[in-house]
N, C-alpha and C positions, 0 to 999 in steps of 0.2 A: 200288796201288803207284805208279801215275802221278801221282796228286795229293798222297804222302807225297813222292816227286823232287821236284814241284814246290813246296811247302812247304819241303822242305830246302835248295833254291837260292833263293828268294825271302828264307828266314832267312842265308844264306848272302850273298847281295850285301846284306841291310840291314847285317850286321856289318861288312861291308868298308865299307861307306860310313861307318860309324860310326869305325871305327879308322884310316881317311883323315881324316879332320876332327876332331882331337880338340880342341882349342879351342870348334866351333861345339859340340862333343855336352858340353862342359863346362860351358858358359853354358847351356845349354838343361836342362843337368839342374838346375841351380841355384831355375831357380824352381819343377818339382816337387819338388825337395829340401827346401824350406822349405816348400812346401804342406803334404805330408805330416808334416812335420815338427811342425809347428803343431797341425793335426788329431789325428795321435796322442799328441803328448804332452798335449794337454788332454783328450783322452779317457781313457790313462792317468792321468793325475791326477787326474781325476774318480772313476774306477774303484777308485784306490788309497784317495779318501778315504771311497769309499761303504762297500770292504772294512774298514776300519779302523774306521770306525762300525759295523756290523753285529757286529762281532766285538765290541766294547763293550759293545751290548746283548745279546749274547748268552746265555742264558739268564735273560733279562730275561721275563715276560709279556706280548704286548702288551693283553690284556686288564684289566691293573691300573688300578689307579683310587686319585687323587689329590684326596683330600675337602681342598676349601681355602679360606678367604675370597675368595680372590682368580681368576680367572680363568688360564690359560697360554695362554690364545691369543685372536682377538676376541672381543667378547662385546656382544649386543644394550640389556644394561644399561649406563645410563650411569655412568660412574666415579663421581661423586658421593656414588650410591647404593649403590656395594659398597662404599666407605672407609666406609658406616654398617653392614655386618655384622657383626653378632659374630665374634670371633674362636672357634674352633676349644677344645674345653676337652678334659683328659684324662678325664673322665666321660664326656664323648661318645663318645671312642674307646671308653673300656672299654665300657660302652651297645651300641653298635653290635659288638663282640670275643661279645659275650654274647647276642646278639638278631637277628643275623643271619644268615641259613643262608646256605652256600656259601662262607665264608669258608674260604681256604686258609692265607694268611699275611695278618697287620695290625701295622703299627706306628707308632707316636705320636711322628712328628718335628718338629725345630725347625728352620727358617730361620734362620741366624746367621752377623754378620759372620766372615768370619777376624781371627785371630789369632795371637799368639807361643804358642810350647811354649818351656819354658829345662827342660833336664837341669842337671846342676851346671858341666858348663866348656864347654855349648858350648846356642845359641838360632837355633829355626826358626822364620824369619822369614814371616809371612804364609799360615799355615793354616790350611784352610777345616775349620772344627769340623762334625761333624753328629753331631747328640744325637737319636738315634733307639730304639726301642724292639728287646730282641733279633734278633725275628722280623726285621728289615729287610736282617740280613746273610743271609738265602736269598733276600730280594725282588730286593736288591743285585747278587745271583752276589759275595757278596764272598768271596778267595779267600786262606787265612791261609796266612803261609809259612812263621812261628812262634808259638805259642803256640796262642792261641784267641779267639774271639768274649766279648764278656762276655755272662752267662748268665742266666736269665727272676727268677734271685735277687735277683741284683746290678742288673740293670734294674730291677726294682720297687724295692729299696732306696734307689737315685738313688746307689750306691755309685760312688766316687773311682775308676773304673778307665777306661782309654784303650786302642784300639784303634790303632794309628799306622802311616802308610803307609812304601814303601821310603825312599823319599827325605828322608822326616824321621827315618828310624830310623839311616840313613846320617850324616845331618845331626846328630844329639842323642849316639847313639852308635857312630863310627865301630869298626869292628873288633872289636868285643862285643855278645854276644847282648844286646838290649834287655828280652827278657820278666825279669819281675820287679824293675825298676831302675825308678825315680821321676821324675816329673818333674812339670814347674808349668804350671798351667795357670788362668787366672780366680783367680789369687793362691790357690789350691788345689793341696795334694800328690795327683798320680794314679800309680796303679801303672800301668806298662803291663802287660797280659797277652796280647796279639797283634801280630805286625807281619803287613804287607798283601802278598801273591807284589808281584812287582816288574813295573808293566805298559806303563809306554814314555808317550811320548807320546800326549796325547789329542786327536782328531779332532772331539772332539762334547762340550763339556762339559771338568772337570776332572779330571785323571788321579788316579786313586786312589795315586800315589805321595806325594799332596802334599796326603794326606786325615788325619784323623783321625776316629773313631767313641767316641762315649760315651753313656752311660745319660741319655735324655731326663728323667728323673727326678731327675737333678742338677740341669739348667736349672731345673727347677719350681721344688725346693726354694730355688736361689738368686736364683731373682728372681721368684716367683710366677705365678701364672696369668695375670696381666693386662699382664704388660709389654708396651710399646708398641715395645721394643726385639727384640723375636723375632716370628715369624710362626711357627706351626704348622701340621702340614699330617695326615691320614690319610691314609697310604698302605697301600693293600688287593690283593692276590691273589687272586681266587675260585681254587675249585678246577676241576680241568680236568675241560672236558667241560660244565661249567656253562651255562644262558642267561647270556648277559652281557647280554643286557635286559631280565632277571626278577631280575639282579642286583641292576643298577644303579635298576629302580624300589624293588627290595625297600631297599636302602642307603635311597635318598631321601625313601622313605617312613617308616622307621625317626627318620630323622634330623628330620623335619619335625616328627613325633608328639612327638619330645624335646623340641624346641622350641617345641610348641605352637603351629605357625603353625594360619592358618586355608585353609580348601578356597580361599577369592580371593588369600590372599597368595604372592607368590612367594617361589621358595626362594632364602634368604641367604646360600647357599654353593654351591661351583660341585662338580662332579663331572667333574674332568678325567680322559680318558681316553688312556693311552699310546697307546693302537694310532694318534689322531690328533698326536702328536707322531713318531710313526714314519713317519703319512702325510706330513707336513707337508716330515720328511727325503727323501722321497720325491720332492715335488714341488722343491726346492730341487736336487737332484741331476740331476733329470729339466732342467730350466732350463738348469744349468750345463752340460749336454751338448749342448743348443738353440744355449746363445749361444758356445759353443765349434765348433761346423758352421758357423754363421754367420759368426763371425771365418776360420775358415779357408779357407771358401768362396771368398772375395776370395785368400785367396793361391793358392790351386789351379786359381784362374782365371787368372792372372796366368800362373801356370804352364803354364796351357795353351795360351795366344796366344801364349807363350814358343816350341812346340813347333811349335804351327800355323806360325809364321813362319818358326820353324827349316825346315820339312817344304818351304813354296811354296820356297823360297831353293835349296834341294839340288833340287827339281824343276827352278827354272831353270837349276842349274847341269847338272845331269844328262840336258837336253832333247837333246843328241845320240846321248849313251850308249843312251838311250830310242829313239829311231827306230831303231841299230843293230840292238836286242835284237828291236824289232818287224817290221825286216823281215827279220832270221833267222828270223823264226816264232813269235815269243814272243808270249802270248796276253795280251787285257788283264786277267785277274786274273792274271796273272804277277807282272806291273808293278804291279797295286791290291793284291798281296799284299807286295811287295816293302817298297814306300814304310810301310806298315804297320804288319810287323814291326819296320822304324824305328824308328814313331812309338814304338808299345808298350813295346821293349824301353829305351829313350830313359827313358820314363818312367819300367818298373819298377824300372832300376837306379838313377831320382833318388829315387823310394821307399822302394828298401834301402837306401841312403845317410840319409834321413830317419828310419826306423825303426834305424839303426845309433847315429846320434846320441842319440836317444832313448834307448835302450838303455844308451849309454854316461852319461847322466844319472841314468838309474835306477840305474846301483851306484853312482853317487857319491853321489848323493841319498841311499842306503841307507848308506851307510858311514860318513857324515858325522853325518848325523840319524836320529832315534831314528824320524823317521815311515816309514814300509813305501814306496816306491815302486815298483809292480809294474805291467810293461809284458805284460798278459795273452798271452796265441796268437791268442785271437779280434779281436782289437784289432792284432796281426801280420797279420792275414789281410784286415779291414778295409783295410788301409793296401795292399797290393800289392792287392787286389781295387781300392781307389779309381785303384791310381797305373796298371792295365792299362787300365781305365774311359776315363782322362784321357788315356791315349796315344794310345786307339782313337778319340775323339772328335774330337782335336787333328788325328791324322792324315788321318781319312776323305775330309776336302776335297778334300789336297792328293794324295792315292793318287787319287781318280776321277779329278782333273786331269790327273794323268799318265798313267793308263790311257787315256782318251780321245785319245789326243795322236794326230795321223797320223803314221805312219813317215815319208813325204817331206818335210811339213813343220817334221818335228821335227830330221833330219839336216842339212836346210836354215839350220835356226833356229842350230843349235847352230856351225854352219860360222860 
């Protein structure tokens, strides 16, 4: 009970001193205001854009596998020598659909510039077409919020039907259902038979609002197998539970035999694997949360010389008050509790002030833009955890200073 009194008077004159000086306790919260400030909204921002990804790939595999000429990430071969691989053929796909065990979902896509859509009175400007094989809209999580997918018929046929996102179904046909209504595409009439749920802004990649999907088997027929103008790619799903390195040799080996390479040559096409495009998100996120400490570090140091300077300044103002206290009998962590709670409370309320701000970015950031900006608890708790850190550290100096003070000398000084 004696050390909860003491504790409650020690919190008890740091307030008062606080609400004496409010100018000095306004500048002093300033530079932990902006510390915090700083630190948690680049960690919220960080956090929001990793949620937003995540949620993207969600129900993604990360074990899929992207059979392609070309590499997605570094690669020890020198470029020279991949612009001389063969490309990618729909025999191979089927080959590998037929020959493969473990195969969950496979589909036969194109790489292709965007493009215009024109319905009759109104053109979507700059849509990115992907002509993929049915299977791709489970690979995809693609999620229909009318019609439907086109189906293993209509893909083998290379049939004229379009799959089309919110924003071009917005754009082509405002205020009427799109499924079954026409539109132009590669100087070609397609039916649409799906529009795409409606999914916001994208964090990683292009939003499916601003997609289209069509039968890869169109591409073939209209510009054949060898065009220089598409790039192809197999994208493959094992099923779960699979080796994914009994998979991926089984794939490679399948594919080599196709080809006919020999046991010296190496293989002409790459087997990109998602799970390292997920890592890859990983490492890029993990960075931006480094050089986000980093940056804020200097303002919450700034912050805290701010505090320390504050803390010496009210000591030497306070060095009479101080010898009063200590020759009534006041003990020295009375005074090294005193000065403390100062620093502390000094700080956490530039913190909630920081985390206030922030907060109040986050519904506006939200309300304005389609991106999610979400200021977590755990990342609330960071911030008053760092700003009590920084008040205890700021202060420590100047509280032993004071505690050690002599009572004679101190009413002395102060006189």
């Amino acid at each position: 009970m004696l050390y909860l009194r003491l504790l409650k008077e020690s919190l008890f004159f740091a307030l008062n001193a606080l609400k004496n000086n409010k100018l000095r306790t306004l500048l002093s919260l300033l530079g932990v205001t902006v510390g915090i400030f700083s630190i948690i909204a680049v960690l919220a921002a960080v956090d929001s854009m990793d949620k937003g990804i995540r949620k993207e790939l969600d129900g993604m595999d990360n074990n899929m596998l992207f059979v392609a000429q070309f590499s997605f990430g570094p690669s020890e071969v020198p470029r020279w020598k991949i612009e001389q691989f063969p490309a990618l053929k729909y025999d191979e796909y089927d080959f590998l659909k037929r020959n493969v065990a473990g195969i969950d979902k496979i589909s036969f896509n194109y790489f292709v510039g965007s493009t215009n859509i024109k319905s009759e009175s109104s053109t979507a400007n700059g849509i990115n077409i992907t002509p993929c094989s049915y299977d791709y809209s489970f690979i995809d999580n693609v999620k229909i919020d009318k019609g439907r997918f086109f189906n293993e018929s209509e893909d083998a046929s290379g049939a004229a039907v379009i799959v089309i996102g919110y924003e071009v179904a917005q754009t082509l046909f405002p205020n009427t259902d799109p499924v079954g209504k026409n539109v132009r595409l590669y100087g070609k009439r397609f039916t649409v038979v799906g529009v795409i749920q409606k999914q916001g802004a994208s964090t990683f990649g292009q939003s499916k609002d601003v997609v289209a999907f069509i039968p890869s088997n169109f591409i073939r027929q209209l510009y054949g197998d060898n065009s220089s103008g598409i790039t192809p790619a197999i994208v493959i799903r094992p099923l779960k539970g699979f080796d994914q390195n009994e998979f991926k040799d089984n794939v490679t080996q399948k594919l080599r035999a196709y080809r006919g390479l020999k046991p010296s040559d190496i293989d002409n096409f790459f087997l990109n694997e998602f799970a390292g495009m997920t890592g890859f998100i990983d490492q890029i996120i993990g960075s931006l949360n480094i050089v986000g400490w980093i940056i804020s570090a200097f303002s919450l140091l700034v912050g805290g010389f701010g505090i320390a300077n504050i803390m010496f300044v009210s000591v030497k103002e306070r060095t009479n008050i101080i010898g009063i206290q200590k020759s009534l009998g006041a003990k020295n962590h009375f005074i090294l509790f005193q000065f403390l709670f100062e620093a502390i409370i000094l700080s956490v309320i530039g913190g909630l002030v920081g985390l206030l701000l922030v907060w109040l970015i986050a519904v506006v950031v939200s309300q304005f833009v389609s991106f999610e900006f979400v200021l977590s608890f755990g990342n609330i708790v960071i911030g008053l955890i760092l700003a009590a850190i920084i008040g205890l550290i700021s202060g420590i100096l100047p509280a032993i200073s004071a505690s050690k003070l002599d009572p004679v000398e101190a009413i002395r000084t102060g006189m």
